[in-house]
C-alpha positions, -999 to +999 in steps of 0.1 A: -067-028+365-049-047+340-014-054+337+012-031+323+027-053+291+065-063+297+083-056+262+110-077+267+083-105+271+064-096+242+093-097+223+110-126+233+072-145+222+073-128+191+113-135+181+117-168+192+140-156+221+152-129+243+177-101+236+208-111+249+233-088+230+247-056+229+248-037+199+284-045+193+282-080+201+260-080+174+275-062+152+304-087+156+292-116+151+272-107+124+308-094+105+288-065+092+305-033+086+300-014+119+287+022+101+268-010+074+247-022+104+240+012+119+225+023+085+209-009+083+193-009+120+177+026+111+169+018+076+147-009+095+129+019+116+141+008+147+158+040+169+201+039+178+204+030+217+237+028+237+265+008+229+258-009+262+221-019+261+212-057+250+190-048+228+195-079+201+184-111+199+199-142+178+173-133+150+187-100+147+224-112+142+211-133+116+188-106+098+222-081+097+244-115+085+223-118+054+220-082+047+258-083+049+258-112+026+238-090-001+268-068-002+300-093+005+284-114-027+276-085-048+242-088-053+237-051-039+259-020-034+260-004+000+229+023-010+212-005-024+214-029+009+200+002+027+174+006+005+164-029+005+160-029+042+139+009+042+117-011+017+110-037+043+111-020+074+088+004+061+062-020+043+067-045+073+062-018+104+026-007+084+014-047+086+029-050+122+004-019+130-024-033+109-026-064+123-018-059+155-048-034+154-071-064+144-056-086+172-060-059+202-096-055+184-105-091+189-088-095+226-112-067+242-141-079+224-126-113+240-126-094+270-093-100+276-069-078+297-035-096+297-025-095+265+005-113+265-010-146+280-047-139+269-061-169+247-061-153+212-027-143+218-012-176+232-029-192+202-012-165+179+026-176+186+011-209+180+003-203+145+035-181+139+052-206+116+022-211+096+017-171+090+054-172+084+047-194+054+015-175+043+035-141+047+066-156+026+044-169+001+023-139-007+054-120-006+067-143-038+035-139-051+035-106-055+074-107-067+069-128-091+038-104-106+057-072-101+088-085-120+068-098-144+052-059-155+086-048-150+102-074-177+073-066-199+075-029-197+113-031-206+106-053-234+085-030-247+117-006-255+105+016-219+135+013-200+155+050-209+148+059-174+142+030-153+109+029-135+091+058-160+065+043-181+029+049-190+006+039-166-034+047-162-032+063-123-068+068-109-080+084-076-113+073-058-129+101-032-151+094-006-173+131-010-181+153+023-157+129+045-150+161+061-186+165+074-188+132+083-162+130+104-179+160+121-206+138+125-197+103+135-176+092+170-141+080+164-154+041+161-180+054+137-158+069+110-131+041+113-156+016+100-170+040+075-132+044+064-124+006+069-158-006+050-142+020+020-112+009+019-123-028+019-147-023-010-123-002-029-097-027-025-117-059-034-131-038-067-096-029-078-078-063-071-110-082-090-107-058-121-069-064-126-057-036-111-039-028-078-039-006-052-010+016-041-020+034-009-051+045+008-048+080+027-079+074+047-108+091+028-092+080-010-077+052-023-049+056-053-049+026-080-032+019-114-041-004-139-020-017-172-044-017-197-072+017-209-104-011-200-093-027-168-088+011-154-124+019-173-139-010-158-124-006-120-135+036-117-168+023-129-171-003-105-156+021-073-183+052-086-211+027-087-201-002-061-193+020-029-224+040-030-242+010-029-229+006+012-255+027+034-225+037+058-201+052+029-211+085+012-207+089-028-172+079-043-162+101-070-131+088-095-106+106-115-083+086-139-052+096-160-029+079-186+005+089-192+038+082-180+047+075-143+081+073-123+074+042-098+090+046-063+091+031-033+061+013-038+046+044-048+039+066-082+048+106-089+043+128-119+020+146-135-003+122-145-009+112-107-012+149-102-037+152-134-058+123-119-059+141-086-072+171-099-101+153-122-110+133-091-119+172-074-139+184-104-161+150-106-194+150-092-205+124-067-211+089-084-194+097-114-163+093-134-140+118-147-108+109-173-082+125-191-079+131-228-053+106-232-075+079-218-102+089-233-083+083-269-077+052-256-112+045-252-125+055-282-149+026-299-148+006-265-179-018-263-204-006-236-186+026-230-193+059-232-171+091-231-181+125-231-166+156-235-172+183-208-157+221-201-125+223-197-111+236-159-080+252-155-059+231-125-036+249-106+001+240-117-010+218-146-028+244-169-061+237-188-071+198-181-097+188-212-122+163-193-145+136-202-171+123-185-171+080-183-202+061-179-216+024-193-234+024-225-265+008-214-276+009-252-248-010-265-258-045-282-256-073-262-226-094-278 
């Protein structure tokens, strides 16, 4: 029987030492504001333990130095240094999980049962500072786009409430997920779900668009401009069926204007392409008037009118139906 894992070992690999202080050791030579570093530690998702537990490594007195930094140079306000670290706890405790998924996945196969000292894993802290790199440079990546819509979007005269501006919000379903799950073991359905939201991904970021969240069975996705959104719930309706493991996508898209959050998007126009995304039929594409204005006299595209459905909370939602114009000249 393998090994129980030993935390503290784990994480003294991981940190690049052991936990050698107490919380207000830490606190103390950090010079954060005592209640500051509390908010901060929790903000971070990790739990409040006893004043007298060594808890801390040197890493950790260095991340609450610079978050008191942000605050002692005025580059953020109290809330905002909270924020800031909820934003990265949160986003970095979800990539923790999923990779440490794909790790554990390849150690069994590996047969391996010490994970601390098996080969993959040894090899892993190896290769730490070169992930460190890849993770810091895909993070300014990524910075350096989002700032970049944000800039434009404000030039554009949309910045009366910051964060609120139109976006084209779209919603792509995998159909009867509920019966499949009935049918398929637990390893079955993750790599139905994991083969979906791979594809899904992969179609979105190639079209220009990108993805905010997958919740499993759906994947939510916005795009800047009327024909990249056209062009990705096209591409999701047709591409995934294409995978004999995935049943039928079906894709609702919206335009209109959207209050960005937390990495996320709310309004009615998410909740509009929600409720389209429930009245399409498999394999097919359903949008909103707005983007369907949008579209009019777009090359190789067709929109159609259909009946109208009433949508609970949102009133009478006019649809159209999107498909390629396979008729439409060559150019």
């Amino acid at each position: 029987m393998p090994s129980r894992p030993d935390p503290k070992a784990i994480e003294s690999a991981l940190l690049g030492g052991e936990a050698v202080y107490t919380r207000e050791q830490a606190i103390e030579l950090s010079g954060a504001d005592p209640e500051l570093a509390g908010r901060v530690w929790r903000a971070l998702g990790f739990p409040t333990l006893g004043d007298d537990s060594i808890i801390f490594a040197e890493s950790d007195v260095e991340a609450l130095r610079i978050a008191n930094s942000l605050l002692e140079e005025g580059v953020l306000d109290e809330e905002g240094v909270v924020r800031f670290a909820r934003a990265m706890g949160q986003t970095m405790a979800r990539l923790a999980d999923w990779q440490t998924s794909i790790l554990s996945t390849l150690i069994f196969k590996d047969g391996g049962e010490d994970l601390v000292n098996s080969p993959l894993m040894n090899r892993v802290k190896e290769l730490l500072p070169d992930v460190e790199r890849l993770l810091l440079h895909i993070w300014r990546r990524q910075l350096a786009a989002s700032t970049a819509r944000t800039l434009t979007v404000m030039s554009n005269g949309n910045d009366t409430i910051p964060n609120y501006y139109p976006l084209i919000v779209g919603f792509a379903d995998l159909v009867s997920f509920t019966t499949l799950s009935r049918e398929l073991d637990e390893m079955e359905l993750a790599g139905v779900v994991e083969g979906f939201e791979a594809t899904a991904a992969d179609l979105v970021a190639s079209g220009g668009g990108r993805v905010v969240k997958t919740l499993g069975d759906e994947v939510l996705f916005v795009a800047d401009s009327p024909s990249q959104a056209a062009d990705i719930a096209l591409r999701l309706a047709s591409g995934v069926k294409t995978h004999v493991e995935v049943p039928d996508v079906r894709v609702g898209v919206a335009y209109g204007p959207v209050l960005t959050l937390h990495g996320d998007v709310f309004g009615t126009t998410v909740n509009r392409s929600s409720r389209l995304t429930s009245f399409a039929r498999p394999g097919t594409v359903l949008i909103d008037e707005a983007l369907a204005e949008n579209l009019e006299g777009e090359e190789g595209l067709q929109v159609v009118q259909v009946r109208a459905r009433h949508a609970h909370g949102l009133g009478l939602i006019q649809p159209y139906t999107l498909r390629r114009d396979f008729d439409a000249p060559n150019p």
